[in-house]
Each structure stands twice: as C-alpha cells, then as structure tokens.
C-alpha positions as CSV (number, residue, x, y, z in Angstrom):
1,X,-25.6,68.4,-42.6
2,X,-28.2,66.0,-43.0
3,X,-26.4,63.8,-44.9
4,X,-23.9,63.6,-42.0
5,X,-26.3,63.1,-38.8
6,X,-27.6,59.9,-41.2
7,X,-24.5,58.4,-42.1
8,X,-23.4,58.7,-38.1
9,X,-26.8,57.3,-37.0
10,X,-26.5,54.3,-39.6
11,X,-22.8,53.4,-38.6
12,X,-24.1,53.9,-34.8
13,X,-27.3,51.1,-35.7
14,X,-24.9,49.1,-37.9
15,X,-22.7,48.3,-34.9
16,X,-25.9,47.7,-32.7
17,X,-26.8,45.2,-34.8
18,X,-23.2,43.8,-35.0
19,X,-23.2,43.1,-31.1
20,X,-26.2,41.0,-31.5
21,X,-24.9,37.8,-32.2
22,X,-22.0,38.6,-29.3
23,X,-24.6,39.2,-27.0
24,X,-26.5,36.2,-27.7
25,X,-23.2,33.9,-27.0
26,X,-22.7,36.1,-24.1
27,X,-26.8,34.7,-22.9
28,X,-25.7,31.2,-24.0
29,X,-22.3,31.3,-21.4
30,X,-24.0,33.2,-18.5
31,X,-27.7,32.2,-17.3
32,X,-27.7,35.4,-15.5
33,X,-31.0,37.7,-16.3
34,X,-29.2,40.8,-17.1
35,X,-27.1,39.7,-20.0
36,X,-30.8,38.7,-21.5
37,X,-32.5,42.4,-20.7
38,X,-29.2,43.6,-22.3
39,X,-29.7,41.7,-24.9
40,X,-33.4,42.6,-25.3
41,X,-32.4,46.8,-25.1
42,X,-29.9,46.1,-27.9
43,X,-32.7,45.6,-30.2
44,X,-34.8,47.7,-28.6
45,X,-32.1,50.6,-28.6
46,X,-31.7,49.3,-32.9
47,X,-35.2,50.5,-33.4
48,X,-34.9,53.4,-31.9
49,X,-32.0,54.6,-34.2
50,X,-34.3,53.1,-36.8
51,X,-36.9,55.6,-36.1
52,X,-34.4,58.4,-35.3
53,X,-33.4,57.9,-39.2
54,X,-36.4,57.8,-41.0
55,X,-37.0,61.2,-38.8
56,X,-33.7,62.7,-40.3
57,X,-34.9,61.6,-43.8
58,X,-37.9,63.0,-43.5
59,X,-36.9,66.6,-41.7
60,X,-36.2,68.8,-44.2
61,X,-33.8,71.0,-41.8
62,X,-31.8,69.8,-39.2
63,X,-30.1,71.9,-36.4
64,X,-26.8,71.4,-34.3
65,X,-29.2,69.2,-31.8
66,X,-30.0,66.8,-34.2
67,X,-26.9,66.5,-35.2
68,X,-25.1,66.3,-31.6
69,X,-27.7,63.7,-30.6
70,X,-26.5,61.7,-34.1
71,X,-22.9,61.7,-32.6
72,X,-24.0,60.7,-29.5
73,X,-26.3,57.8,-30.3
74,X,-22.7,57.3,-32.5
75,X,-20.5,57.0,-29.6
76,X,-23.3,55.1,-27.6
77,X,-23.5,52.4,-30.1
78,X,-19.7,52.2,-29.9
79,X,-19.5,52.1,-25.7
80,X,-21.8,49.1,-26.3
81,X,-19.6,47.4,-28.9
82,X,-17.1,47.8,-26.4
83,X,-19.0,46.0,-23.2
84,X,-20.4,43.4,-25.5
85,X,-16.8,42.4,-26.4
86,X,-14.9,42.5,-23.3
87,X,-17.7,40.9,-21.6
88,X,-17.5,38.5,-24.1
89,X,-13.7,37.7,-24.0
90,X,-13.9,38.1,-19.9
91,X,-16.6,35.1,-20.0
92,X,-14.7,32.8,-22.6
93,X,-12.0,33.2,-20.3
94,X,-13.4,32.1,-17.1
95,X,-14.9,29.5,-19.1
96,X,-11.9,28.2,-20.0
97,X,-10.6,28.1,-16.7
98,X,-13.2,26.8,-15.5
99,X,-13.2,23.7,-17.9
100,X,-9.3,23.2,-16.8
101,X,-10.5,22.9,-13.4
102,X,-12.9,20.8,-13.6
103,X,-10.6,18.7,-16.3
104,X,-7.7,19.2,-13.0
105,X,-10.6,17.8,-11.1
106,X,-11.7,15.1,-12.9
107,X,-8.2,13.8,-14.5
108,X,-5.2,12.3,-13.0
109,X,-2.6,15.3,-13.7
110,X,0.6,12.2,-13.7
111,X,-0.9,9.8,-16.3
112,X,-3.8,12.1,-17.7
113,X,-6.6,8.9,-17.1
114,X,-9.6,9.6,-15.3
115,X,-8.8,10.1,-10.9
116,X,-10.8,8.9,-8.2
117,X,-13.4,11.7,-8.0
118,X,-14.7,11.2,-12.0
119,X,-14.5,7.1,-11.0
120,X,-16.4,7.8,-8.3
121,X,-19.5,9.7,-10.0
122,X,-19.2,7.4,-12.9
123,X,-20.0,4.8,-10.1
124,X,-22.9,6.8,-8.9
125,X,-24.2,7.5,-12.2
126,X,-24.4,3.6,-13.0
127,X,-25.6,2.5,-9.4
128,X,-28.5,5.4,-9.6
129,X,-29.3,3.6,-13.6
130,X,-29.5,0.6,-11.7
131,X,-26.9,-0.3,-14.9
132,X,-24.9,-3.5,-14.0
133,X,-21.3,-3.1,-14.3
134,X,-18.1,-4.8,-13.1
135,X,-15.3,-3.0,-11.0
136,X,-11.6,-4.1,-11.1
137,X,-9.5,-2.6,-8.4
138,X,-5.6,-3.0,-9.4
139,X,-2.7,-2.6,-7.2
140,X,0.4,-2.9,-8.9
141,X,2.9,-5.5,-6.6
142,X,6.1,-4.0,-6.9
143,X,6.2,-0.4,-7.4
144,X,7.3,0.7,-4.3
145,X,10.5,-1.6,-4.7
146,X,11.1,0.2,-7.8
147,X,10.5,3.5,-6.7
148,X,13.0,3.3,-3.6
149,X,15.2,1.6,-5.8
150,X,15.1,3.9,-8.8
151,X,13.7,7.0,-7.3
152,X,10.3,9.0,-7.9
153,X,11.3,9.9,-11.3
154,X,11.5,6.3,-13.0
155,X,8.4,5.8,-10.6
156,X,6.2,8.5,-12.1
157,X,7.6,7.5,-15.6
158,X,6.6,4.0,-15.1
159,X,3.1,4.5,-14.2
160,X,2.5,7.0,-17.3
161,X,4.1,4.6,-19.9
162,X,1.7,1.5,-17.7
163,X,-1.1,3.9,-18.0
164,X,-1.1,4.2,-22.1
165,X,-0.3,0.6,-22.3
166,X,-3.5,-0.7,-20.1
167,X,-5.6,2.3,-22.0
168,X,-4.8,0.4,-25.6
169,X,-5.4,-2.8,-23.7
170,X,-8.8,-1.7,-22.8
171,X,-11.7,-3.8,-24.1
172,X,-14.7,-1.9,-25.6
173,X,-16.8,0.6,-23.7
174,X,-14.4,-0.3,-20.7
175,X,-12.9,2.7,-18.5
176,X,-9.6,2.8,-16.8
177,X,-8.6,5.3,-14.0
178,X,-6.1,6.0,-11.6
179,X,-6.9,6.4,-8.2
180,X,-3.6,7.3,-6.2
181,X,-0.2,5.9,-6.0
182,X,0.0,2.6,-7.9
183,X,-4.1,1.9,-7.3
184,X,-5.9,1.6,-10.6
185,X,-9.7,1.0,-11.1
186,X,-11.3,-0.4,-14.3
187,X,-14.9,-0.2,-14.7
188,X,-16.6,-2.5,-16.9
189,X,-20.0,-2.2,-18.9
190,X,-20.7,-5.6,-18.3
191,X,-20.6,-7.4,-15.0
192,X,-20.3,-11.5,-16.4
193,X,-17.1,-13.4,-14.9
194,X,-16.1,-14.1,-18.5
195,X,-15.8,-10.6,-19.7
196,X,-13.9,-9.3,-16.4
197,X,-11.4,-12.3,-16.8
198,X,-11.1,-11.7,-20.8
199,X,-10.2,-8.3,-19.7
200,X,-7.8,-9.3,-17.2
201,X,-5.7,-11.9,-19.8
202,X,-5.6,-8.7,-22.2
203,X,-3.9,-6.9,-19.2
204,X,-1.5,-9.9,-18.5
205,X,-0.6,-10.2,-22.0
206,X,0.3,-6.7,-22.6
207,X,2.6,-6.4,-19.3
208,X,4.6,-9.3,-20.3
209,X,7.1,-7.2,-22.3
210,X,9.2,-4.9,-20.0
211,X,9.0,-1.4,-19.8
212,X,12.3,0.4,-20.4
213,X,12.9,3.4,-18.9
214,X,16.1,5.7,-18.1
215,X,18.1,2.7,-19.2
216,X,16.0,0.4,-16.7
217,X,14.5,-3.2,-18.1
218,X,11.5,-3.0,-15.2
219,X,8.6,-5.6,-14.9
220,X,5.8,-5.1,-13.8
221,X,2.7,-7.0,-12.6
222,X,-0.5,-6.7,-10.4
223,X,-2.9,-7.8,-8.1
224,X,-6.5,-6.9,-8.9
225,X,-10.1,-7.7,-7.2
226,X,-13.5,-7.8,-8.8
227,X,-16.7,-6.6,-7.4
228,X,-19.7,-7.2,-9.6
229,X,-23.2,-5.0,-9.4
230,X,-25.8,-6.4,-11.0
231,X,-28.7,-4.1,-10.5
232,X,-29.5,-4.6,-6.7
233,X,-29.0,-1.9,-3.7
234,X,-25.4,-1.1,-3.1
235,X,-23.1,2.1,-3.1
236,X,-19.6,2.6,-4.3
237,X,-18.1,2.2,-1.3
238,X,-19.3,-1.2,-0.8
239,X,-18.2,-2.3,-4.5
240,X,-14.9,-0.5,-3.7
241,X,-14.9,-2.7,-0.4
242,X,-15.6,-5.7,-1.6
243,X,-12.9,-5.0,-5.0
244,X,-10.2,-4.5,-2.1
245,X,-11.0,-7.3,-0.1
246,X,-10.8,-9.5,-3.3
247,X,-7.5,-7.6,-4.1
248,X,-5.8,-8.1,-1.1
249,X,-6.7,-12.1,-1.3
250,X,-5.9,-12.3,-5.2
251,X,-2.2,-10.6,-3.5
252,X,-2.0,-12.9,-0.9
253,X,-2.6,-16.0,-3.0
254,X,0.0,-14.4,-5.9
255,X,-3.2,-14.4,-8.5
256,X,-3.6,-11.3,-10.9
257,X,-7.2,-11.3,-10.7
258,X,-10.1,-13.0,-7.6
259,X,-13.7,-12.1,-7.8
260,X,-15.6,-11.1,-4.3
261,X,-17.9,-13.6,-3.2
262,X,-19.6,-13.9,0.1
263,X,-17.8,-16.3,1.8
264,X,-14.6,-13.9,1.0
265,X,-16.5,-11.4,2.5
266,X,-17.1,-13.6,5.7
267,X,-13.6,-14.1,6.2
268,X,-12.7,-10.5,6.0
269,X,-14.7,-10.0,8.8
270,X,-13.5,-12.5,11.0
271,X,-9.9,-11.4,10.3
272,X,-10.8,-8.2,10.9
273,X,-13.0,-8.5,14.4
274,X,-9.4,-10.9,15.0
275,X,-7.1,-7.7,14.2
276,X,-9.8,-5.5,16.3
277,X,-8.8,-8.2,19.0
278,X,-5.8,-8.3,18.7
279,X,-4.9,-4.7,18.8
280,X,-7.4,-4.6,22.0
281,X,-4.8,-6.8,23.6
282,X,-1.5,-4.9,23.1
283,X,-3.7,-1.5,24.3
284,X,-4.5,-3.8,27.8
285,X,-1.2,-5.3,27.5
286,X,-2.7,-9.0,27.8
287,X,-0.3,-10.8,25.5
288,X,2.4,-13.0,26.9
289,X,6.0,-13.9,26.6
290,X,6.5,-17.8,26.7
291,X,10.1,-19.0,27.0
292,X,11.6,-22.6,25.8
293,X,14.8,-24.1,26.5
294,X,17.6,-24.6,24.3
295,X,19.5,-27.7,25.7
296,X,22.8,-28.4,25.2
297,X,23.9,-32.3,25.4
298,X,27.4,-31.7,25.3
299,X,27.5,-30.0,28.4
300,X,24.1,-30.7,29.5
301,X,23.4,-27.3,30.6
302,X,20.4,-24.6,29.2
303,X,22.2,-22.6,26.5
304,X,19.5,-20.4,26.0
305,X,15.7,-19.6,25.7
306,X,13.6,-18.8,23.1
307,X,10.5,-15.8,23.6
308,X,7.6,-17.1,22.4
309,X,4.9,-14.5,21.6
310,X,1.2,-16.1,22.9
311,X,-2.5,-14.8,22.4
312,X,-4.5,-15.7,25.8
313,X,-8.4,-16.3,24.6
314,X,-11.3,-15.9,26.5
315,X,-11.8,-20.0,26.6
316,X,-8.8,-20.2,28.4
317,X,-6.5,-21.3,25.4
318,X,-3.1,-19.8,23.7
319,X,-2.7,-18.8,20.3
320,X,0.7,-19.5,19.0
321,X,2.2,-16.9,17.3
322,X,2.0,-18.4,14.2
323,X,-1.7,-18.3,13.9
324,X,-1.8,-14.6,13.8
325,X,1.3,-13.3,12.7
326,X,0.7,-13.1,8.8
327,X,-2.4,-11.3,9.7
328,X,-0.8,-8.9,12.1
329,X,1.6,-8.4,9.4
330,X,-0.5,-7.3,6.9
331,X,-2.9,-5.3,8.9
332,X,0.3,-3.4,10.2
333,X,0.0,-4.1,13.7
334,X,3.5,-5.9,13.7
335,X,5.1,-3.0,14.0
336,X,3.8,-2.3,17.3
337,X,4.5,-6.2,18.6
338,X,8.2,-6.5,18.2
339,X,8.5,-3.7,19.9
340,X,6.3,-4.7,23.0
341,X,8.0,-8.1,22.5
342,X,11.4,-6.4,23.5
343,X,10.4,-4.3,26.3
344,X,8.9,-7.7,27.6
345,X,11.5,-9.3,27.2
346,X,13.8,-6.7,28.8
347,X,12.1,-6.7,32.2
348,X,11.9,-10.3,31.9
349,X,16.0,-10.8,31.4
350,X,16.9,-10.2,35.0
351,X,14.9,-13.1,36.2
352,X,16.3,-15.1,33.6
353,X,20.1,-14.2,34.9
354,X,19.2,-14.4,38.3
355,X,19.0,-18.4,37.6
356,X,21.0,-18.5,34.7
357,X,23.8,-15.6,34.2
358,X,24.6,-16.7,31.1
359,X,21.5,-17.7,29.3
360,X,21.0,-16.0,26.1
361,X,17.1,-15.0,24.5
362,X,16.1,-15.4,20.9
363,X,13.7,-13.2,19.8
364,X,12.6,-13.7,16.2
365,X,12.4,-10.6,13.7
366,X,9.8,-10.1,11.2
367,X,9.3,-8.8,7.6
368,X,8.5,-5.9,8.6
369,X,11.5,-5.2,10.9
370,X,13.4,-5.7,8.0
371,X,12.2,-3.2,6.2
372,X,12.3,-0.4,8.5
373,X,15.4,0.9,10.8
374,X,12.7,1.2,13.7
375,X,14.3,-2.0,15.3
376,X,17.7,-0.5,15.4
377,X,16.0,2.5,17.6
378,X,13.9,0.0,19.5
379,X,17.1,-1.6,20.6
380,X,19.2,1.0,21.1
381,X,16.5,2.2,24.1
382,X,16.8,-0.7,25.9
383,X,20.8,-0.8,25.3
384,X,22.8,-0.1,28.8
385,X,26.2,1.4,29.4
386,X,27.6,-1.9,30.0
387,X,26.0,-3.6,27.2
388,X,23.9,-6.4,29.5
389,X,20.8,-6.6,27.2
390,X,22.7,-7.0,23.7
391,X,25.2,-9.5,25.5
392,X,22.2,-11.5,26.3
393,X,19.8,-11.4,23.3
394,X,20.3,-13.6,19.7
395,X,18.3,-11.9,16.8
396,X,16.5,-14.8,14.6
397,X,16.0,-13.9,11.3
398,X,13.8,-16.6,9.0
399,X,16.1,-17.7,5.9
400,X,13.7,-17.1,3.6
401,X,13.1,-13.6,4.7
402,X,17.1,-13.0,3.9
403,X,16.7,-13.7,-0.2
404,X,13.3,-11.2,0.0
405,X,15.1,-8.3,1.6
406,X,18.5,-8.1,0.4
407,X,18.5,-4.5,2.4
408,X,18.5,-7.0,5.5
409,X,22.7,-7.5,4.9
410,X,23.6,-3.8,6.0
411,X,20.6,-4.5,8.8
412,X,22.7,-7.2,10.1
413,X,25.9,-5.4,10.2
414,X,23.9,-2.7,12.4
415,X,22.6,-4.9,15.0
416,X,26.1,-6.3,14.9
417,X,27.9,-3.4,15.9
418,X,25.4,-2.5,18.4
419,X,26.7,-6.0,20.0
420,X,23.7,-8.3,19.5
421,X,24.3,-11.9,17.8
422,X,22.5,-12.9,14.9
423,X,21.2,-16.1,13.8
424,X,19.2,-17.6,10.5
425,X,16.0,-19.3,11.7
426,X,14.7,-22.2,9.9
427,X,17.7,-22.3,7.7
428,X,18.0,-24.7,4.5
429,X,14.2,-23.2,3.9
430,X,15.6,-20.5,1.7
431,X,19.2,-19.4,-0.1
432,X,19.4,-16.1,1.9
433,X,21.4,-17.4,5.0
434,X,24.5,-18.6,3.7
435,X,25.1,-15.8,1.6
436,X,25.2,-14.1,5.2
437,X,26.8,-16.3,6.9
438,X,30.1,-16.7,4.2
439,X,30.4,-12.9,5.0
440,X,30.3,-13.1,8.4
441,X,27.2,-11.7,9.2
442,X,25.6,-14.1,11.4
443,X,26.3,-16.2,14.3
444,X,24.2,-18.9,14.4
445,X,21.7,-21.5,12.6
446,X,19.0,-22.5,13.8
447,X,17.3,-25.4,11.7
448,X,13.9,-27.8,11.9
449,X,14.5,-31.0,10.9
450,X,10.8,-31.0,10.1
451,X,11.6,-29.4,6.3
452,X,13.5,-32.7,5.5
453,X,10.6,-34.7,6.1
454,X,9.6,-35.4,2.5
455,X,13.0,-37.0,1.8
456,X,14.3,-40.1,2.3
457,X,16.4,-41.1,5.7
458,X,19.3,-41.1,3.2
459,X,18.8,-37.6,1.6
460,X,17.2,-36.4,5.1
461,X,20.7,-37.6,6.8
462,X,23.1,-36.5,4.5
463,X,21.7,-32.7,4.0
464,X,21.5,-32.4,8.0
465,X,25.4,-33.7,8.1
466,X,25.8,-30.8,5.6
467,X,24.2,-28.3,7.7
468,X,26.3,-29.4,10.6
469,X,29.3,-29.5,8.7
470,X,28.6,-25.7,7.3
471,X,28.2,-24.6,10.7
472,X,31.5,-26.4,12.2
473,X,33.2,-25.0,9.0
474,X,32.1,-21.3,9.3
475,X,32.6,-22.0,13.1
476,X,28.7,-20.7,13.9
477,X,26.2,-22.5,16.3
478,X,24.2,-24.6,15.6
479,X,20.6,-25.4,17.0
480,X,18.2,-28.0,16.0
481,X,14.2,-27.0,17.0
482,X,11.2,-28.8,16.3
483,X,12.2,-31.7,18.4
484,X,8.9,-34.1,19.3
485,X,10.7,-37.7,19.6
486,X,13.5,-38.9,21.5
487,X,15.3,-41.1,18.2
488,X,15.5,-37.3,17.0
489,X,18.0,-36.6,19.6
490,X,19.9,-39.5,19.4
491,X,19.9,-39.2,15.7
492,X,21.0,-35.2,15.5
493,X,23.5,-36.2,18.3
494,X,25.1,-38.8,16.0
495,X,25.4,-36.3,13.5
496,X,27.2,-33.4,15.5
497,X,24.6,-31.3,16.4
498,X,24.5,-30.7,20.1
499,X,21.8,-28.1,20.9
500,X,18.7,-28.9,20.6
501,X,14.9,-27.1,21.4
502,X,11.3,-28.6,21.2
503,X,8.2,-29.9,22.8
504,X,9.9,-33.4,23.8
505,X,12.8,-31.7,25.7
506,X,10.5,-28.6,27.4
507,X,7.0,-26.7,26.2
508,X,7.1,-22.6,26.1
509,X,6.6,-22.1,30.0
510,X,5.4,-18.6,31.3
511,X,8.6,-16.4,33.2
512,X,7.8,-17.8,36.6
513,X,7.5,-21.1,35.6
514,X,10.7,-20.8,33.1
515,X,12.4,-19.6,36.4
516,X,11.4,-22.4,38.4
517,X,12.4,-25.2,36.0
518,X,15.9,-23.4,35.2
519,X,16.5,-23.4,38.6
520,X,15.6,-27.3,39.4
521,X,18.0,-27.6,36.1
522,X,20.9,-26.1,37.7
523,X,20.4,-28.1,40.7
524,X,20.4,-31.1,38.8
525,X,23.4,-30.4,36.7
526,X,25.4,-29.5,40.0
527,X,24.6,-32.7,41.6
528,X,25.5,-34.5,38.2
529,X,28.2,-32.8,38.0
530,X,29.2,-33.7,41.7
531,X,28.2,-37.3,41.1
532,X,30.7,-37.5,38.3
C-alpha cells in the first residue's frame, strides 16, 4: 500500500511540475497578479508533495488516510493541469483576436497596405523623434470614371493590383498606405526634393503599362503633393494640409507631383477666405444677374439676352463670373449657383416679356451640371403648365465641356424634351459640339471670334465662313459674342452671321436697367420701322 500512495503522489508532483512552464507563458500573456501567485503556489504546492513523499518513504505503515490524501493530492494535481491548460488556450485565443484586430485596425482590409490610423501614428512617432521625413499624398485622377463606368468591382480590383504595383515600386525604407477611396499616402525617410521626386518617376514609370482587369485595358495616373518636415514644430495635420493643398495644385496644373511651399500656402488662403466670401453671399443672397443683348441686324430687333452671373465687392466693383467660377467649381459651391442662377432668372423673366414677349435668356451650364441630373430637377420646378419658362430660356453648354462629358448627349436630349433649346457656347474651342449638333441635339452656336485671333485674316476668315456655313447647313442659329469693334460687325455681317453680342453693341445691364434700354429699343425699331 505504500508503494501505491507513492507512485500516486509522484504522478500527482510530476504533473505539477509539468504546468510550470504553461503557467509561466500564461504570466508572460497576462500581466495580471494572480496568474503570478498561481504560478508561485504551483511550486510551492510541488514542495509540498515533495515532503509528503519523503514522509511516505520514511513511515513504515501507512493507513487508509494516507493513502486517500495520496489520491487526493492525485486528482488536485490533475484539476490544476486542467486550469493551467484551458487558461492557457483561452488566453492564446484572445491573443489572437486581439492581434487580428489591431491588424483590422491598423491595415487597409481592400489592398492589405497600411490605413490612415497606422499612417497617422507613424506620423506622430516621427514628429515626436523630431525625425525629418517627407509626405506624399496621392489622389488617383480618374478612378471615379472608371468605377461608374466599370462598376465597384473592377474599381476595388484596380486599386489592389495598383497597390502591389506602387509597393514593389517603393524606394528603400519608404512606406506606402492607403487612406480611403483612391487617396494614398507615402511617407518618406528622407525629406530632400531629390529623393521625393526620384520616388515619384519610379511611380510614373511603373503606371505606364496598363492594368488589365475583367477584360478591361485601364490607365491609370495621379496627382500627388509633398509636404516636407524637417525637424521643426508641426503636427500631422498640418503636413496632411499642406500635402493636400500641394495635391490639389499639382491636379489643377495636370503635374503628377508639386512640393508645398509658402507662397502655395498663401494662396490657399486667399482662395479660401474668397470661397468663405463667396458662400456668405449666396446665404445673403447679394449676387446679381446681369443681362446683355443679343442683336439681330437682319431684323434689327433684340433676339435675346444673356444672364450674366456678377460678384458685388465691398469697393464698389463687379466680379465677372469668370474670375470665380473655377474656384466655385472646385470648392463645390457651383452646385448651389446654377441653381440660384435660375430661380433669379425666373422671377426676372416677366419683366423681360413685359418689354419683349419674345426675348429668349441664355443661361450657361457648368461642369458640374453635367455631371449630375440635379439641373433636370432644378428646371422641372420652375417648369409651368403652359411651358412659359422653357419657351423662353437657351441652355449654353461650353464646347469643350461636350468632348469631357460624353454623358452630357443623353443630358441634352432631357432638357430637350422638357422643351428648353440648347446651344454650344464658344464653339470651334473644342470637337464636342458638332458631334451634337449632326444628331440634332442642339439648337444653336454661339462662337467668339476672339479664338481665331492667332491666325491670319485669311485662315481667321475662312474658318468663320465655315462656322456659318455649318450652322446654315444644319439650319441652327448662329450668334457671334465677344464683339468690342465696329469692323467686327461689318466683317461677321459680310460673312452671314447676323446676331451678334458684346461690349461694343451693349455692356451686362442690371434687370431695371435691361428693361429700360429694351424698351427705348422697341421704340426705336417702331419708329424705324414707320420711317421706312
């Protein structure tokens, strides 16, 4: 029997000291105090049946309670085995999800790169080093084309075959992450302007062969910005500032790459104190609607007008449209002005028809219109039963903007069947218009001599009797703007084009004043008219 009660006791130690080394990985995983007391009665609980052995040796007789207290220091050994172990495996396993978190955290789950939250404490880690670095913020140009066009699927496919392509186009000890959508940011161990662009060629060069993808040839290229931090007192949101500012010129310009300096800096913030003026003035409603005359010398009578958008400033001046436009468009605020621009225009048009029943307003459409089916909506609320406002407003779409948005074409048949003319401003500027016009899209041209300028009066001649021999062919109106000198008329009249608008026939006049002189025009005509 005593045999037995020594055998048990031994088993019972030798698993003790078997849990050991598990309950030493179990103090390594959890800092928790309790795992290390455990730890500290397993050995003391291994001396114990160490003692309790050399006291079964050394009894020479042992009773049933040595020997029941043998199987339970047995089973007691074995209940510990057991915790140790499923302790063990419970703690590997939250381990291991908690490493996938923090990988789901830290790593973009599309392209598997580095996200915005590990770019972001890499940034901090460096800035807090005072280590200077370089940071590269990429935007790729024409994704979003793509991914209407193709659909989300060629989209995400794109950016995870673009992603393993920049990664092996990396330069040493240079990090590449994704921070949403098409944004990417590069960081750079070394801040010099000849490293960041010796990076950027490596980029260039390895997105000059086309990605093909579903059957798809796709190209693809990018605008990026540099921000350089060389040691001095800055945070990462003024590197990632001053990386999109540079951007957003380097996208403007069509460059892949523009380093931030200050006087880029300085223009950001007038454009955007302009913007914060700008949007100030639709809130308080202080923009105006200027109208100019389209003048017919056939028939010598006002045709039509054209609305003007104007910027009142504080010194007492007008910004043409034109000054501010691009900016509006970019910022996003465009999409608020057309709309304000026909609602103006709408409560304008009665005074207009009150002189001049039937004068028609040009309103010029912008990128973004094109874009989005908002205008159709915009329209249709100002549309009534009997049809007044479409039969009295021309649509003016810029050439060039034509051959940049093919989607405009089924735009145009919309805003046809809603009953509103259409017309190509500046035409001969791009290719877009008379793809329209041969399928009978548009109504109207509406050309600037101006473009023709650096020709000779040959060449300059003989294109404008094309464009007026297009528009009598396709039977479509024609309207010549831009008009400053009087030989222009005279010359334009010579060629057949009878409708003219510009600052030597009548400036952009305010509503009232636009009344007035449409109303000493009528007069005029009558009594000309009369006369003859």
């Amino acid at each position: 029997m005593t045999i037995i009660a020594v055998l048990i006791v031994i088993a019972g130690l030798f698993i003790l000291l078997s849990t050991l080394k598990a309950a030493h990985k179990i103090c390594f995983l959890s800092r928790e105090l309790g795992w290390k007391v455990l730890y500290a009665l397993i050995i003391g609980f291994s001396v114990s049946y160490s003692v309790f052995v050399a006291y079964l040796i050394s009894s020479l007789t042992i009773d049933w309670v040595d020997l029941g207290v043998s199987g339970i220091l047995f089973f007691g050994s074995v209940f510990v085995l057991l915790v140790i172990q499923l302790s063990l495996r419970s703690l590997k396993r939250e381990k291991e999800r908690t490493e996938y978190e923090k990988k789901l955290a830290e790593q973009d789950s599309l392209t598997g790169l580095p996200n915005r939250a590990s770019c972001l404490c890499q940034i901090s880690e460096w800035l807090d080093k005072h280590t200077p670095f370089a940071l590269l913020l990429i935007d790729l140009n024409n994704f979003k084309e793509i991914n209407d066009a193709l659909g989300h699927s060629v989209g995400d496919k794109l950016l995870k075959e673009l992603a393993i392509r920049l990664s092996q186009a990396l330069l040493p000890n240079n990090v590449l992450y994704r921070i949403g959508g098409d944004e990417f940011v590069l960081l750079c161990s070394a801040h010099d302007a000849t490293t960041i662009y010796s990076q950027n060629n490596t980029f260039v060069s390895t997105l000059h062969h086309p990605f093909h993808i579903e059957g798809y040839e796709l190209n693809v290229n990018y605008s990026a910005g540099a921000s350089q931090y060389n040691g001095a007192k800055s945070s990462s949101m003024d590197l990632l500032k001053e990386a999109d500012i540079a951007m957003y010129h380097a996208k403007h310009t069509r460059q892949s790459l523009v380093i931030f300096s200050e006087e880029l800096g300085g223009e950001a913030k007038k454009e955007l104190m302009t913007l914060q003026m700008l949007q100030h003035a639709l809130a308080k409603d202080e923009l105006l609607i200027h109208y100019q005359p389209v003048y017919d010398f056939v028939s010598g009578d006002i045709v039509a007008v054209e609305a003007l958008l104007r910027w009142p400033q504080k010194d007492g001046t007008l910004l043409a449209a034109e000054q501010f436009i691009k900016m509006a468009l970019r910022a996003g605020i465009l999409r608020q002005i057309t709309p304000w621009v026909l609602n103006r225009v709408h409560l304008d048009l009665p005074a207009l028809l009150e002189v001049k029943p039937n004068i028609k307003v040009h309103i010029n459409l912008s990128a973004f219109d094109l874009q989005s089916n908002k205008i159709v909506h915009h329209l249709a609320e100002h549309q009534s039963a009997e049809g007044t406002f479409s039969r009295h407003i021309v649509l003016e779409i810029a050439d060039s903007l034509l051959i940049l948005h093919p989607e405009s074409e089924e735009l145009v048949r919309t805003l046809n069947e809603l009953g509103y003319e259409v017309n190509i401003d500046d035409f001969a500027t791009g290719n877009g218009g008379l793809r329209h016009l041969i399928s009978k899209g548009l109504s109207g041209i509406k050309m600037d001599p101006v473009v023709f300028s650096h020709l000779s009066d040959d060449d300059k001649n003989t294109l404008l009797e094309l464009c007026a021999s297009i528009a009598k062919r396709l039977d479509v109106k024609l309207v010549a703007k831009g008009i400053e000198r009087e030989e222009q008329i005279e010359k334009l009249k010579k060629i057949g084009i009878s409708q003219m608008q510009g600052f030597h026939i009548c400036e952009p006049m305010s509503l009232n004043n636009c009344v007035t002189w449409l109303s000493s025009q009528s007069v005029v005509s009558q009594l000309l008219r009369t006369t003859k």
